[in-house]
C-alpha angles and dihedrals in degrees: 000000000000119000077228088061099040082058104050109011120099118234094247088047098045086064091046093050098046092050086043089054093233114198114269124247133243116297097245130086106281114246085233087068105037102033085228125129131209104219126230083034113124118096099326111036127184102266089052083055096055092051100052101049091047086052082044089044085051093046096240120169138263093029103043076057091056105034084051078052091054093047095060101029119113099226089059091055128121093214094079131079131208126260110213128178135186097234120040121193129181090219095057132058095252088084084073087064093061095036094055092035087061098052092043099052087041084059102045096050091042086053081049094053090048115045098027090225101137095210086089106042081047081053106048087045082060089062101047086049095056096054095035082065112048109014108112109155136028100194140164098233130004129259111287095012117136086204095118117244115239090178099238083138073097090062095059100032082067099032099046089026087063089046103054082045087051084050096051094038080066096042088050086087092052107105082191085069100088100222084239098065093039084051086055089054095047092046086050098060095045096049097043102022117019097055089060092053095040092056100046089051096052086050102069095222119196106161099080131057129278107258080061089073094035100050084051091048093055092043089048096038087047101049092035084068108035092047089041079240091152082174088068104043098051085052089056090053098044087054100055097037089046088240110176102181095215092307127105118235140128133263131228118238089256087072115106092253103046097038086051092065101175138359118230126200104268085045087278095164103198098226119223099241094046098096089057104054143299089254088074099029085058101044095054079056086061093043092040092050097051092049091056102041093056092042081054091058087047096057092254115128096207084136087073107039121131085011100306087311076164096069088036080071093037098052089043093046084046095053098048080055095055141074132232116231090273086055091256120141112241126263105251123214098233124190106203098253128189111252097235092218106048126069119259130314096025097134128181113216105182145026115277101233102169109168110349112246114044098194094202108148102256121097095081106091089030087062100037084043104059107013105038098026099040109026087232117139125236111172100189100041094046082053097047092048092072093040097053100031085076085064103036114129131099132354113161081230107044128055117261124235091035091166092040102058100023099039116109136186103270118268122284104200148181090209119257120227115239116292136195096031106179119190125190140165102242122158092357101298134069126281107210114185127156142157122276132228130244102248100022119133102185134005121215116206115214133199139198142174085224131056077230111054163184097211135198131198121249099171149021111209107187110226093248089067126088103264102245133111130185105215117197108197137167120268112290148071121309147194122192132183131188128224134202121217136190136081106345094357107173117248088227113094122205126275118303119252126208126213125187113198110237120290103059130136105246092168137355119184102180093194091190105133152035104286101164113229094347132063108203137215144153127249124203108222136220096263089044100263128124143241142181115233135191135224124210127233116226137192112349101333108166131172132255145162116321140207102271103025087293131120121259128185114263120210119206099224091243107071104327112133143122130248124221127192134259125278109025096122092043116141108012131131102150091042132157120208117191125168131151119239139192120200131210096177129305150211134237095286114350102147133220087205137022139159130163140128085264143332090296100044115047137073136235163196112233124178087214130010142127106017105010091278140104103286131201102186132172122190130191106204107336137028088242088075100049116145103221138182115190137186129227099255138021125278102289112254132231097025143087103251131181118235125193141173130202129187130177127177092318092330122112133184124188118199140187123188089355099298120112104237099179143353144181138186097224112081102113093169121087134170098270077056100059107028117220108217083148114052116169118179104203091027163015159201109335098332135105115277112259115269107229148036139307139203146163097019104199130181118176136191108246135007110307107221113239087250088066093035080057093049090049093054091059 
């Protein structure tokens, strides 16, 4: 693993990427780990440069096409001057000053790079010093409005303050730009822009859309590099990758795992502002992108986190953008999702697909990313990037030029095999997804009763169609892979994937006995091995009388619990919990298990909750949208009792003694869903540690039948 991945991954994700066989950074130490920035290195570096005005020098299109644009375009002009001004709002028209001031003076440095003629870099200085000296404020209203403020001031202070950094990364280079007056325009945007991002981002705010964060991570992770400010850089990244460094605390629904909503079979990631309309999905793909991409330069594979869950939004927002050959919009996958912003239980219950073609600038470095640097296919962005590139110009949110400064030339190959297969029991039968090949005209899936073969193939999925594939096998243990085939496809097939039938023994934690500061259990992984794992006791756990003559721990009710590592609920979507409990007594939900990627994302186990009854819940980004099946009564007192827990497909069955006290087929949420790079046993987020005793902690892999939960509860 990748210095890169060590830096910004999450525990629970680094298995998952490197199952998933994520792209490798890079080959350079990772500015989250050294501190240590390339310059210019945000969204344009030096090498890129290079590049672009020798394709420019040689007359290849399309950038020949868009530097020509630039050239006569008026923004890029010497015969204009800049309009500071020392408050900026967004309900007001002092916000178009900026906003013109910025394009102008990105014009005007990039005219500089690329034709070497100093009048414009002179120029474009002329505009940073002006607002170096005299901007103040970046506000939603001005002083004595009675406009109300909605605090979207937080918006632009990340959005334009990404751009002025864009620009001075550039005008870094200039040796016409005195290092005093570059010092002023770096100080500026620390003092007015970067503190607003900072702090929304340390806030873990979920209760705003996603554009919100990422509009804060680019501002942070632009002005971090440009300023040599490593503190807020590695702010920007943890953000995105939900990366907790040892610390709990809650992430914002621009992180990887929250904007991501739902994962739908192809890698079609739901993302979280696609319920409200294509003006904002499309607009966290701008934002998204640029943070990538400058991560990327940096020697941070954010790009391929989670197993590029970035492109599996990008790919989803891009679709619903798109026609099919009749002219029809497509049909979306959609997951119900909780509208942040609204009180519960305002749903949406469909994509949002407004009017088809959405032509934002920011498909470019998702598509150069992914498809011309990597080799990696991506069907609906690289449709998208034709169709928007005609309307690419100028949005106060989004950089201009995109074409101009992210195309590359297409990719050369040699083909690479599949990559990212993913493989889960859901609904009974196998899922199969992975991630397509540029050049690839057909995939075969293969299966095998070994991790070592042989293989057969069960299935040819063409390269048009979404990459998934349900697989109904007999009972047993398998291990699929996935080939691509065409002109020069490789003989190498993707990583192999391994899936158990339901029934088997994911975790067991006895704990049965007197262990000192640890509980142990073993974990089946992913490749079938085991491994012993430790749990961690926590704030005043002790031990006392068990079940069979044996010792228990014992929570105190207040902040005892034990903490599990991560991982342990990966990959599941069909999945059984059982554990024995005994009750002293409880609080409104406290939980005898949770696991999640935060407090908004996770699901549980509560004695009493809800209604007053004994409560299983999931949750995918807030705790509005929680799925949720309840008994009729609390968890019993003053006895060991067997809890178990039961989902299939949607369906989910909680039981208690081994009797099912209550289902319901909608819970569309599942542990693969909702990550669970935190587990506790005895408590949870925010609320008081279970009272009472646990033992025999389960998890399977599948739905245990009622005959089997009954056999359990003996």
């Amino acid at each position: 693993m990748s210095a890169a991945e060590t830096s910004v991954i999450p525990p629970a994700a680094a298995t998952t990427a490197t199952a998933a066989a994520a792209p490798a950074v890079p080959q350079r130490q990772p500015a989250s780990v050294t501190g240590v920035f390339q310059h210019p290195g945000l969204l344009v570096t030096e090498p890129d440069f290079a590049r672009i005005r020798e394709l420019i020098k040689t007359g290849q299109q399309p950038w020949t096409n868009w530097y020509n644009k630039l050239c006569v375009d008026k923004f890029g002009g010497l015969e204009t001057r800049p309009y500071p001004l020392a408050g900026v709002y967004r309900q007001d028209g002092s916000k178009n000053n900026l906003y013109v001031d910025i394009w102008r003076a990105w014009s005007l440095a990039l005219r500089w790079k690329l034709s070497g003629d100093d009048r414009y870099a002179d120029k474009a200085a002329e505009f940073l010093d002006a607002w170096a000296d005299t901007l103040k404020v970046v506000g939603t209203v001005p002083p004595g409005s009675t406009a109300p403020d909605d605090h979207t001031f937080i918006l632009m202070a990340g959005m334009q303050g990404h751009q002025l950094a864009q620009i001075g990364e550039i005008l870094r280079t200039y040796p016409g730009w005195a290092p005093e007056r570059l010092k002023r325009f770096q100080d500026m945007l620390m003092t007015v822009f970067a503190p607003i991002s900072s702090w929304f981002l340390s806030e873990g705010r979920i209760g705003s859309h996603a554009n919100w964060d990422m509009a804060s991570m680019v501002g942070a992770m632009a002005i971090g590099i440009f300023c040599d400010n490593a503190e807020l850089y590695r702010q920007a990244c943890d953000s995105y990758a939900a990366n907790n460094r040892g610390k709990l605390r809650n992430f914002g629904n621009g992180s990887a795992l929250h904007g991501v909503y739902y994962m739908h079979p192809g890698h079609f990631g739901q993302w979280e502002e696609s319920g409200r309309d294509q003006g904002h999905s499309t607009l966290g793909m701008s934002l998204g992108g640029d943070v990538m991409e400058m991560a990327w330069n940096q020697g941070d594979d954010l790009y391929g986190l989670y197993n590029n869950r970035f492109l599996s939004a990008a790919e989803y927002v891009a679709r619903t953008n798109l026609q099919d050959e009749s002219g029809t919009p497509y049909a979306m996958p959609y997951v119900p999702e909780h509208n942040p912003t609204q009180p519960h239980p305002s749903f949406w219950t469909q994509v949002s697909q407004g009017v088809p073609g959405h032509g934002r600038n920011c498909w470019e470095p998702i598509f150069n990313h992914y498809v011309n640097r990597l080799g990696i296919a991506a069907p609906n962005v690289a449709r998208m990037v034709p169709y928007c590139e005609a309307k690419y110009g100028g949005s106060s949110d989004d950089i201009w030029w995109p074409t101009l400064i992210h195309r590359r030339l297409p990719y050369a190959g040699p083909m690479k095999p599949p990559s990212g297969l993913t493989g889960y029991l859901n609904d009974g039968r196998v899922l199969l997804s992975w991630w397509g090949s540029v050049g690839a005209t057909s995939y075969v899936v293969q299966r095998s009763s070994s991790a070592r073969g042989p293989f057969t193939p069960v299935a040819t999925v063409a390269a048009d169609q979404l990459l998934t594939y349900t697989d109904a096998p007999s009972n047993g243990t398998w291990f699929y892979q996935v080939l691509a085939q065409g002109p020069g496809a490789p003989r190498a097939g993707s990583n192999t994937v391994r899936v158990a039938a339901a029934g088997e023994l994911r975790f067991r934690m006895p704990l049965g006995g007197v262990t000192g500061t640890a509980a142990v259990g073993a974990l089946v992984n992913p490749d079938g091995t085991v491994t012993a794992v430790e749990g961690k006791l926590l704030d005043g756990v002790t031990w006392g009388e068990g079940r069979n003559k044996d010792q228990a721990p014992m929570f105190d009710g207040k902040a005892a619990g034990i903490q599990l590592p991560a991982g342990l609920f990966s990959n599941l979507d069909d999945f059984t919990v059982s554990i024995w409990a005994y009750a002293n007594g409880y609080r409104w939900d406290t939980c005898i298990l949770f696991a999640g990627t935060d407090a908004f994302s996770s699901l549980h186990i509560a004695p009493q909750a809800g209604r007053g009854g004994l409560r299983f819940g999931v949750a995918g980004a807030t705790h509005n949208d929680t799925r949720a099946v309840e008994g009729p009564a609390a968890l019993p007192r003053g006895r060991w009792v067997h809890v178990a827990y039961t989902q299939k497909g949607t369906t989910g069955r909680l039981y208690l003694d081994g009797i099912e006290v209550v289902n319901a087929d909608t819970m569309t949420l599942s542990p693969r869903q909702v990550g669970d790079q935190v587990t506790f046993l005895g408590r949870n987020w925010g609320h008081p540690a279970f009272n009472g005793r646990l033992q025999d902690f389960r998890i399977y892999v599948g739905a245990l039948s009622a005959a089997e939960i009954g056999a359990l509860a003996k």
